[in-house]
C-alpha positions as a printed NumPy array, in Angstrom:
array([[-32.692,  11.864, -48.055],
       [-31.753,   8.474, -48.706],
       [-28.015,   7.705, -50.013],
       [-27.393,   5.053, -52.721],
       [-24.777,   2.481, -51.733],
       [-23.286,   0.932, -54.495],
       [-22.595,  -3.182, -52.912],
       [-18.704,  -3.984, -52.615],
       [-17.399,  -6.439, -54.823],
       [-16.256,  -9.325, -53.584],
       [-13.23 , -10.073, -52.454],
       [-11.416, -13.495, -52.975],
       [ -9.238, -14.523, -50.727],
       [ -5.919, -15.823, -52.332],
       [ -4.444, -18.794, -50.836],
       [ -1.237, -18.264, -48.694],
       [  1.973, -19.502, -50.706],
       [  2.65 , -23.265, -49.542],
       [  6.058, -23.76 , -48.609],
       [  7.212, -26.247, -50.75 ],
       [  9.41 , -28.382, -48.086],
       [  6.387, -29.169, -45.841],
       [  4.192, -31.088, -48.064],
       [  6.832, -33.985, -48.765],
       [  6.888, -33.569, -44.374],
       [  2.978, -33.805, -44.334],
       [  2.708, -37.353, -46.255],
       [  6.101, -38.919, -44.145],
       [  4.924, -41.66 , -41.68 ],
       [  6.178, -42.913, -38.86 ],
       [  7.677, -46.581, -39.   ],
       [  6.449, -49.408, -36.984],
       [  7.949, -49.59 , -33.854],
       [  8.894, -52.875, -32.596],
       [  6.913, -55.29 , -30.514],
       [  8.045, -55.947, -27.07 ],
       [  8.324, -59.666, -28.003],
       [ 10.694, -58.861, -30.329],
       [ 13.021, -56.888, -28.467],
       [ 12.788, -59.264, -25.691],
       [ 14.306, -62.001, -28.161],
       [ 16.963, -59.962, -29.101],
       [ 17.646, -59.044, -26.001],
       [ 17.847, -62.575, -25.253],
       [ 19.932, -63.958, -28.777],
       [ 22.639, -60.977, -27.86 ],
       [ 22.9  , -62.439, -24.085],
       [ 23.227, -66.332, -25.325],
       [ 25.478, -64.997, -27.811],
       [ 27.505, -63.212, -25.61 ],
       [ 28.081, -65.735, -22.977],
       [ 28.707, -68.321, -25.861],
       [ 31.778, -66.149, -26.681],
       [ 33.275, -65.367, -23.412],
       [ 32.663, -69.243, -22.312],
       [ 34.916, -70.124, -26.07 ],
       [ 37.605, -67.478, -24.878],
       [ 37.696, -67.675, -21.151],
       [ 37.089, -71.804, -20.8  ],
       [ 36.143, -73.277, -17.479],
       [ 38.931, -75.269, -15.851],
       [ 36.903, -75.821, -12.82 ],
       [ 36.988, -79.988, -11.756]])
């Protein structure tokens, strides 16, 4: 004897709840990071600099 099965209705599945603090997270991007040319001339400018400074303070009295 053969049993009627009514089909299940469907079920939906409802979205989780989005935590409101990681969108704003999700669309941040990184900045650019500096070249290594870059930070070699800086690197450089800060040495001239500070050898410019110490030579004004500390003068050479050498003959």
């Amino acid at each position: 004897m053969p049993q009627f099965t009514s089909p299940r209705p469907m079920q939906i599945k409802a979205l989780k709840p989005r935590n409101p603090l990681v969108a704003p997270a999700l669309k941040r991007q990184a900045g650019r990071h500096q070249s290594a040319t870059d930070a070699h001339a800086q690197r450089q400018q800060a040495r001239l600099e500070l050898r410019r400074l110490l030579r004004d303070r500390f003068p050479d009295e050498s003959p």
